[in-house]
N, C-alpha and C positions, 0 to 999 in steps of 0.2 A: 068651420066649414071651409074647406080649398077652394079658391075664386079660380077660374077657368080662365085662361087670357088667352084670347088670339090674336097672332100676330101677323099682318098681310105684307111681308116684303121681309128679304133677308140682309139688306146690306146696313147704312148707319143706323140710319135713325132707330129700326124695326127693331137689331139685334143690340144696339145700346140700352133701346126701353127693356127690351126683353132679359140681359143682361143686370140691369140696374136691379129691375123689380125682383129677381130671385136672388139677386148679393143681398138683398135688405129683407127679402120677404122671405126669402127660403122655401120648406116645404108648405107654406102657407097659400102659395101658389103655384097652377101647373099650367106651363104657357106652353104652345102649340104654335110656330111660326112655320110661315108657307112662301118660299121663292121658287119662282116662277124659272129663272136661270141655273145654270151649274156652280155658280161659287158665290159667298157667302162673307159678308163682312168684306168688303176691296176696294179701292179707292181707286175711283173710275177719272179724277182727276191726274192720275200717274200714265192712265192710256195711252199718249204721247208719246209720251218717255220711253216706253215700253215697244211702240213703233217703233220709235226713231235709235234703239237700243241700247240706251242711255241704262237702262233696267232688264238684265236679259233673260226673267222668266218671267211669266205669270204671277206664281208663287210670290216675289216677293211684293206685291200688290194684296195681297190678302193678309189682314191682321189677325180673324179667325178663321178655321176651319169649318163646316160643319161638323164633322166629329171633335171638336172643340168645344162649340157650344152642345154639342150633346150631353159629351162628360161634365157642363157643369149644370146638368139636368134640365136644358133645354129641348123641346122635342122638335126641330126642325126637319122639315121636310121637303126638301129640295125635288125641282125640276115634277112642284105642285103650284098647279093656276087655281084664284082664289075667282070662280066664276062669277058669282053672285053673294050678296048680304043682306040679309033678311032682318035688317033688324028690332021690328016688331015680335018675330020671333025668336030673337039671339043666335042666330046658328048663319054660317058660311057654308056654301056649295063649292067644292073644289073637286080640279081635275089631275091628278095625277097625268102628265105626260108620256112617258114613256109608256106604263100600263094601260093606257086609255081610258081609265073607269075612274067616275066620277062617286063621291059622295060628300055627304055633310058633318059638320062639325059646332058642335053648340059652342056657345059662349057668356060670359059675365059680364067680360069687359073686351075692348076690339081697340086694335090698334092698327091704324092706316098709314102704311109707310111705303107707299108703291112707286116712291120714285118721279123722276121726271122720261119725255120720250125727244130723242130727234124731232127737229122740226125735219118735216120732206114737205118740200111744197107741192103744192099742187098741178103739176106740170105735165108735159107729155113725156113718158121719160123717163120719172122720175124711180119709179120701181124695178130701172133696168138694171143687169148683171153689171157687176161694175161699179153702183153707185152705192155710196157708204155712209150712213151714220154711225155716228160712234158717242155711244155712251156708257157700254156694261167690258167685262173683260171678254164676251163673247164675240161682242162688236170687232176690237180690239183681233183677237183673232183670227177673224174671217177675212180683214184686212191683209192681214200679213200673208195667212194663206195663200191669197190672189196675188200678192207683190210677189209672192213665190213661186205660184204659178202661172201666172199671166206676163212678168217680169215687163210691165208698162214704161213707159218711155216719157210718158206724157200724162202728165196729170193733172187735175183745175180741181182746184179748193173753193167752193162756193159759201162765202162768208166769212168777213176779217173778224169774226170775236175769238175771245181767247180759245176754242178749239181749233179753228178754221183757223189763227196763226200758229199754234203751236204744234200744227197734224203739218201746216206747209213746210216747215224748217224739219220734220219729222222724215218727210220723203225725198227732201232735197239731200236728207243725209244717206238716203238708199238710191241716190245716185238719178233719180227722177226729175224732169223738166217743170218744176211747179210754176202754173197758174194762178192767182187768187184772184175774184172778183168777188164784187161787194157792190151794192147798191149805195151807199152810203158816199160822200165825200171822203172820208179816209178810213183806215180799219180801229179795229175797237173802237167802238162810237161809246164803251162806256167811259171813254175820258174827254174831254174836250176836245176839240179840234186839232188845236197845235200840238197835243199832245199823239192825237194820232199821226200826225203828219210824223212826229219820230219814230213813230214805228216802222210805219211805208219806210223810209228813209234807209230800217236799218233791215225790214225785209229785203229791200231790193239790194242792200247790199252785200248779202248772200245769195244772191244770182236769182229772187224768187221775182216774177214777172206780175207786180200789182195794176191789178184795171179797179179804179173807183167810180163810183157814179153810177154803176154800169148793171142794167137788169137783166135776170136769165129767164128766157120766156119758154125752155124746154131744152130737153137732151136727144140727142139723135143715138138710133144703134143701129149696127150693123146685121147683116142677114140672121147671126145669129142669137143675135136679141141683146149682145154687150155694149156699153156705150159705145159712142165712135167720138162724139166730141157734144159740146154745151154750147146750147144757141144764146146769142143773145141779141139787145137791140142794135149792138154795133157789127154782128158778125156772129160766124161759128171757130169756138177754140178746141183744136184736136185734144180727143183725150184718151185717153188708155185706164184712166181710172176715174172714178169725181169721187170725193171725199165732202159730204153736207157741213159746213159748220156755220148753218145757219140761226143758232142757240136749241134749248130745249123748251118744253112747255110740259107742266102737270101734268102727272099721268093718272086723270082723277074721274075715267069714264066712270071707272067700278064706283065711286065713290057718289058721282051724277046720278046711273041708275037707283041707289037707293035710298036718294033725295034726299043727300047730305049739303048744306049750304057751300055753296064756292062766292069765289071774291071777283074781281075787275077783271084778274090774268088769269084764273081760270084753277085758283089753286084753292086748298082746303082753308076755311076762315077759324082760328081757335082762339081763345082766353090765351092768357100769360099763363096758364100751366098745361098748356096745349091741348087744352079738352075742345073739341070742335060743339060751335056754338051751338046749342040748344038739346046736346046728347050726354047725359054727364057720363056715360057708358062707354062713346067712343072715343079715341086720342088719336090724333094724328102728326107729325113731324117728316121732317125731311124737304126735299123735293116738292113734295106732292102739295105744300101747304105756300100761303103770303105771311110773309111779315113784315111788321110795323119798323119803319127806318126812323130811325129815332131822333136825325137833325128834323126832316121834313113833318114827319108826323104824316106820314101818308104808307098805304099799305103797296109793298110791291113783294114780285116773286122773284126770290135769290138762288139757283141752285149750288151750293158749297156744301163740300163734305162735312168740314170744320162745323158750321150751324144743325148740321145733318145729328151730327154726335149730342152734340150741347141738347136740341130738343128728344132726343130718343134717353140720354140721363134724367131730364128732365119728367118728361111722362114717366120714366121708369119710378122715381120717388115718386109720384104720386100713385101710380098703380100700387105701392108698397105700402100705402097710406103714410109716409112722408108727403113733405111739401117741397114743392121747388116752382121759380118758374123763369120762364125766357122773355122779359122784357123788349126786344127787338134786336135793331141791326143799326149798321152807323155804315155798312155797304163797301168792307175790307176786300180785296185779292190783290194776287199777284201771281207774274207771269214773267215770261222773257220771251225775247226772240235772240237771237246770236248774244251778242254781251251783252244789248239791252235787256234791263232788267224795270218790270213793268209792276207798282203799286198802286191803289189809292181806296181811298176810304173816302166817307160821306158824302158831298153836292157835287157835280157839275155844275154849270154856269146856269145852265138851260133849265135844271133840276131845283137851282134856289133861285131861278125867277118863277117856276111853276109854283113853288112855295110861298111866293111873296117876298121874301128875302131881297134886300137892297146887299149888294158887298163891294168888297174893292177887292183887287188882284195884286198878288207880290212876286216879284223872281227871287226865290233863296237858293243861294250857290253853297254848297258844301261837297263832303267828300265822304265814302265809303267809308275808309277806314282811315285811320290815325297818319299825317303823311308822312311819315317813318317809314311806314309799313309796308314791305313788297307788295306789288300788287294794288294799290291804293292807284282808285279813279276818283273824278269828278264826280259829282251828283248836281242834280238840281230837284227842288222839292215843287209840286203840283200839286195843288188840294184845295179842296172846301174845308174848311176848319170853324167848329162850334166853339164848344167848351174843350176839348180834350185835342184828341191828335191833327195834324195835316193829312189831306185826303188822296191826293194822290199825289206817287213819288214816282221818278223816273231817273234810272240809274246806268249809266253807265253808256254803252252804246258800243255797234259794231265800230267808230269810230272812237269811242271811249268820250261822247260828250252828249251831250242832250238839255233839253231844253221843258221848261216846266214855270208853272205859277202856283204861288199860295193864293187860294181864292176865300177868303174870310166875310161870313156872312153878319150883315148888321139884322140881328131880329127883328120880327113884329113885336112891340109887348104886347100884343095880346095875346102871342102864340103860346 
């Protein structure tokens, strides 16, 4: 008998599961995926790039098509909202957008792949013309549009993490007056201090204007309801555009309504074979879900593509009645700003004394590449380090030097 799988989201993890389970299951299975967007399978981590015209279509941010996964017998059905899950009685209500008209869709097995959303806080302001999150390639586009149209002069990035610095260097390169402000003491707070300090360092040495410390209690606009500029407690900063890159958070309303368990951050809670706990029916990956960091042993929510894929393969063997599973994370990225190049993997400081972890800090000095090699900079390595790699690394710099520590954790044994 053909198991029915539906699948709520089109981009990694949905169309990985959904992918996996028909390369092993075949016509054993007929799976039904529903995005809510226009494109399908894209790596919303290239957005940036794609701004700043580093990548100069769409297109090539998309790995599959919809009619891609069609031809390999998947039924995806784009620019459809999965409204509601019922799942005492296995079936999803969904709205076709463009058509208006809604109807249902039964199910065996359900897979929750909805992604993370902008944070927008909660501000006066905050929904004005002008003001951008960016997470999908639609995001992405509406940006540009308005850079096109509006041709803004003045811009303020609200929030130094890796979107909010890599959207600043994005717009500085379309010729824009960037702002960043950050509540934080320096940007990217997910590396230690000193390590963000070489960031700012190598922001501002691309002419972008960093205010740290500094909270935005509201946006101002003009008669015609576009921003005018970002208030804050030191003052108002002119703006012509604001860009949020305040992180993201689950996007797991659909998944709240029908009293599926969430965790601390507000993401889906699953097994190592990403079955969400206590439904052996549903699966969930991506965004939308917590996982378990593997030095700390503590659950947090990571949004990467890279882990996106890994859990969406994952549930795919098992919806196929294969086994697989995703034991955790150890808390990998990396980014840049101008020649700094930005890595690290497992604790911060702050992160193995929440753990209990006693450690000591090392500065290791090395180099990119062989120093033969044209092109060969300095490195210094930064990180928490278990068993296996350094956690974070910082490379290079608008200056070509930078600064970093190996932070090595002495366990509990009892951990």
């Amino acid at each position: 008998m053909t198991e029915r799988i539906v699948v709520i989201g089109g981009d990694a993890a949905g169309m990985s599961a959904a992918s996996q389970a028909k390369r092993i299951a075949g016509d054993a299975v007929e799976i039904v995926a529903f995005e809510r967007g226009t494109y399908s399978s894209f790596a919303a981590c290239g957005v940036p790039y794609w701004v700043a015209g580093d990548v100069d279509a769409p297109g090539r941010l998309i790995a599959r098509s919809p009619d891609a996964h069609r031809r390999n017998g998947i039924d995806l059905r784009m620019r459809t909202e999965v409204e509601e899950i019922d799942l005492e009685a296995g079936r999803v209500t969904v709205r076709d957008l463009a058509a208006g008209r809604s109807g249902r869709e039964g199910f065996d097995a359900l897979v929750v792949a909805t992604g993370a959303v902008p944070v927008r806080p909660p501000l006066p302001g905050a929904d004005a013309a002008g003001v951008f999150g960016i997470q999908t390639l639609d995001d992405g586009a509406a940006l540009l549009a308005d850079l096109d149209h509006a041709k803004p002069q003045r811009a303020v990035v609200v929030g130094g993490g890796y979107i909010g610095v890599e959207m600043a260097e994005a717009l500085v390169r379309h010729g824009v007056a960037v702002t960043v402000v950050d509540h934080a003491a320096q940007p990217m707070t997910t590396l230690d201090p000193d390590m963000g300090e070489a960031v700012h360092r190598a922001m501002e040495g691309i002419g972008i204007d960093v205010r740290t410390g500094t909270a935005v209690t509201g946006f101002e606009t003009g008669r015609d309801g576009r921003v005018r500029s970002v208030v804050t407690a030191g003052g108002s900063i002119p703006a012509d555009v604001v860009v949020l890159g305040l992180g993201v958070r689950p996007n797991t309303a659909l998944a709240r309504e029908a009293g599926l368990p969430l965790g601390d951050h507000g993401g889906l809670r699953t097994n190592v074979q990403m079955q969400v706990l206590g439904h052996e029916n549903v699966w969930a990956g991506g965004d939308c879900v917590e996982v378990l960091n593997l030095v700390s042993g503590q659950y947090q929510h990571v949004a990467l593509g890279t882990h996106a894929n890994k859990h969406g393969r994952v549930i795919g063997h098992n919806l196929a009645g294969s086994y697989a599973t995703f034991p955790g994370v150890v808390g990998t990225a990396v980014s840049k700003v101008c020649h700094l190049e930005i890595a690290r993997t497992g604790l911060r400081e702050r992160d193995a004394t929440r753990a209990g972890f006693e450690y000591v800090t090392v500065t290791v000095r090395s180099t990119t590449k062989a120093g033969y090699f044209p092109g060969m900079i300095r490195a210094l390595t930064s990180g928490m380090i278990g068993s296996s790699s350094p956690a974070r690394i910082s490379v290079g710099g608008c200056s070509r030097r930078s600064r970093g520590r190996l932070v090595h954790p002495i366990p509990d044994s009892n951990w």
